[in-house]
C-alpha positions in Angstrom: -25.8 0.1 12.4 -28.7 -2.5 12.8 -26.9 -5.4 14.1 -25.7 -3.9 17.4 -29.7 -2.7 18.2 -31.1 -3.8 20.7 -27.9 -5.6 22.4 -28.2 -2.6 25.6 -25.2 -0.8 24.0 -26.8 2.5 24.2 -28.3 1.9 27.6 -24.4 1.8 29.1 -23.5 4.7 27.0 -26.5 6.7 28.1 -25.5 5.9 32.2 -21.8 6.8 31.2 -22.5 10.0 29.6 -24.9 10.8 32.8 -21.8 9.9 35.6 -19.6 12.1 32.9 -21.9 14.9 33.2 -22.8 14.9 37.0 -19.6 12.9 38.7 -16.9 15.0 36.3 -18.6 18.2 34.8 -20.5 19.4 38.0 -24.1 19.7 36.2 -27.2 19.7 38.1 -29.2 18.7 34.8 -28.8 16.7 31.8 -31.2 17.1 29.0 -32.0 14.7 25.7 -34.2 15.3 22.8 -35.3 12.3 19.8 -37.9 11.8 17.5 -41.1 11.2 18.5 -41.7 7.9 15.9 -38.3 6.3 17.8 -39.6 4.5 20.7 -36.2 2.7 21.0 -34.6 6.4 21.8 -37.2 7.5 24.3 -36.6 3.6 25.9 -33.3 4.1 26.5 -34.0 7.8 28.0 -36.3 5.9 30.1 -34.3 3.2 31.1 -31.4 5.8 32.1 -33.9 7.6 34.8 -34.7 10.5 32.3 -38.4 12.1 32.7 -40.1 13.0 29.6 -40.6 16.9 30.0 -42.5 17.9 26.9 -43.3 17.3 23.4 -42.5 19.2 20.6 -44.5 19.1 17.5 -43.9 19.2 14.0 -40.4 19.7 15.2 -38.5 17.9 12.7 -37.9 18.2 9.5 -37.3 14.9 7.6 -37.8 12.7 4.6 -40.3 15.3 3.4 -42.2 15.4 6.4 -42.5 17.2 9.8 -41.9 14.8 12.8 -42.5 15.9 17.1 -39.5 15.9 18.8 -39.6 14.7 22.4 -37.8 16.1 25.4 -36.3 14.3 28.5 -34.5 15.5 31.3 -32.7 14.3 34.7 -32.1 16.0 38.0 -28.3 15.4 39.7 -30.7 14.4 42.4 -32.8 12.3 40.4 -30.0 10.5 38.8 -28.4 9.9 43.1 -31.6 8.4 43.4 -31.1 5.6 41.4 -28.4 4.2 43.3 -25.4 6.6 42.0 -25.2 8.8 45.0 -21.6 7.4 45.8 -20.3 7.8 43.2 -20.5 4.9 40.9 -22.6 4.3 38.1 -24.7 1.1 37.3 -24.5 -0.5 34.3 -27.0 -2.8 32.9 -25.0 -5.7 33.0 -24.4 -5.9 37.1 -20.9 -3.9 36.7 -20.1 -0.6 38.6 -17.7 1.8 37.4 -15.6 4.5 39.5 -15.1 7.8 39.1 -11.4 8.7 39.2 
């Protein structure tokens, strides 16, 4: 839905999902995967602490056309690092959420 791009809702989403993962599920890693072409994806990734691990190309089938797929990842480690090591997540906004 185009109106809501761009507003940082995915951004929140994507450090939610990670404390989910890491904080409730016990995982060590967390991978992600987009299309190559959508810069706005691999941002995001990006903006959540994720490294870009590999590129896959012609991975994609669409419209027609083969697109490369692009692969991020994140360390439990990696992801303390940025300042969630107690615990809490950061959001983009200034907020901190618990786990329960």
């Amino acid at each position: 839905m185009p109106e809501f791009w761009g507003q940082g809702y995915a951004t929140e989403i994507a450090g939610m999902l990670l404390a989910i993962c890491f904080i409730q599920l016990g995982l060590h890693r967390v991978t992600a995967r987009c299309n190559a072409r959508n810069l706005s994806s691999e941002r995001v990734m990006q903006k959540a602490g994720m490294v870009k691990e590999g590129e896959f190309r012609k991975a994609r089938f669409k419209n027609g056309g083969w697109d490369d797929e692009c692969h991020y990842g994140i360390l439990k480690e990696e992801w303390q690092a940025w300042g969630n090591s107690d615990g809490r997540m950061r959001l983009g906004n200034g907020l901190a959420a618990h786990r329960s």
